[in-house]
LOMIRO-756262 format. One record per residue (C-alpha): residue in one letter; x, y, z negated. Coordinates in steps of 0.5 Angstrom, whole numbers, padded with zeros to 4 digits, always signed. Layout:
<recs>
aXYZ ...
</recs>
This chain:
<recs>
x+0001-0001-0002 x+0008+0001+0001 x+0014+0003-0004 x+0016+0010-0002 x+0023+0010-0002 x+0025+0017+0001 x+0021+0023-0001 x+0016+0025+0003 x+0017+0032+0005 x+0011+0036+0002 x+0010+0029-0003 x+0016+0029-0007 x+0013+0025-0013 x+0008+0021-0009 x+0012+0014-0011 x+0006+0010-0007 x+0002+0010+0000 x-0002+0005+0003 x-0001+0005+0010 x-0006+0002+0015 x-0004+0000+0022 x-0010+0003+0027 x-0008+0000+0034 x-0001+0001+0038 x-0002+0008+0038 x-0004+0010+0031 x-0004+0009+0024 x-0006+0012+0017 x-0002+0014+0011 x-0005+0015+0006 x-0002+0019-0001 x-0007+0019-0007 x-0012+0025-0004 x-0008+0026+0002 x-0010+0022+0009 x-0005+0023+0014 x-0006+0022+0022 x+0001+0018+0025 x+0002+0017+0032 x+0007+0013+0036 x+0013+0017+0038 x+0014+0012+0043 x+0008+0011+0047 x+0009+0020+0048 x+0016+0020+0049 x+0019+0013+0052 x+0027+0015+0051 x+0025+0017+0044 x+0032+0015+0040 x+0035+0016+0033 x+0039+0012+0029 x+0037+0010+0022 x+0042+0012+0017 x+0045+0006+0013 x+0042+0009+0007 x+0035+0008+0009 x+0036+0002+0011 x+0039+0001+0005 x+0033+0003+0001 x+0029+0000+0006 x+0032-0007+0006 x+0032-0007+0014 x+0036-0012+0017 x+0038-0013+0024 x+0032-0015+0028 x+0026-0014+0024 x+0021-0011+0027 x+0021-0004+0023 x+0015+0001+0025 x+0016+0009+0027 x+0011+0013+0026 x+0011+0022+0028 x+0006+0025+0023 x+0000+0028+0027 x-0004+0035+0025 x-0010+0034+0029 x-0013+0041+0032 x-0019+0042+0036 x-0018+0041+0042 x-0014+0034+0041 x-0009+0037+0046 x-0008+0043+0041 x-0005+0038+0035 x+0001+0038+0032 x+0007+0032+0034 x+0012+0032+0028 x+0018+0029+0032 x+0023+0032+0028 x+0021+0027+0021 x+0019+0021+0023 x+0016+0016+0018 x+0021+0009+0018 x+0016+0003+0016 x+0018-0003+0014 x+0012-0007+0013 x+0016-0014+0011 x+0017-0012+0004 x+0012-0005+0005 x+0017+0000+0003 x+0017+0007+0008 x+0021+0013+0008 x+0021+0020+0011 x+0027+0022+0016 x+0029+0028+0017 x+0033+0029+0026 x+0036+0034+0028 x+0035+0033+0036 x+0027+0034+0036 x+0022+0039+0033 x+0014+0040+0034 x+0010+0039+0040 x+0003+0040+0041 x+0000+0034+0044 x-0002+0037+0050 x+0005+0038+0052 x+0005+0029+0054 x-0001+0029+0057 x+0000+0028+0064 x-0005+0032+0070 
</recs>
């Protein structure tokens, strides 16, 4: 169980949320009823970059070096190609002390995934 310590945009009063990691490029963020496909913006975008804000890190207790997780919220379409890629509010996993938090960026939006796919 992860502490949520940044609301969760649409779970403001979710105060916990069980994580599982899938693999590199995916994972599950499940809040009580709810379960939410995640997707590693990296492995879409390789120059995807923000900073953390300090009171995130605050919250999160991250310390230089540890190896945090960032995940991009993914609403699954049919096709696989027509899903949704939130790159605008990322999910900021600290799995040493299992707390998360919800950023909200600026520089990025929505994609479909079909945008990444290379022919």
């Amino acid at each position: 169980m992860y502490a949520i310590k940044k609301p969760i945009l649409g779970f403001e009063n979710s105060l916990q949320a069980n994580f599982q990691k899938i693999n590199d490029l995916f994972a599950i963020l499940q809040l009580g009823e709810n379960a939410f496909t995640l997707i590693n913006p990296y492995s879409l975008i390789k120059d995807y970059s923000f900073e953390i804000p300090a009171d995130v890190k605050v919250l999160l207790d991250i310390k230089e070096g540890d190896g945090v997780y960032v995940y991009a919220p993914l609403v699954k379409k049919e096709p696989i190609s027509e899903s949704i890629v939130n790159l605008k509010a990322p999910i900021i996993i600290n799995p040493k002390n299992n707390t998360l938090a919800q950023l909200i960026l600026d520089d990025y939006g929505f994609y479909k995934l079909a945008d990444f796919i290379k022919e």
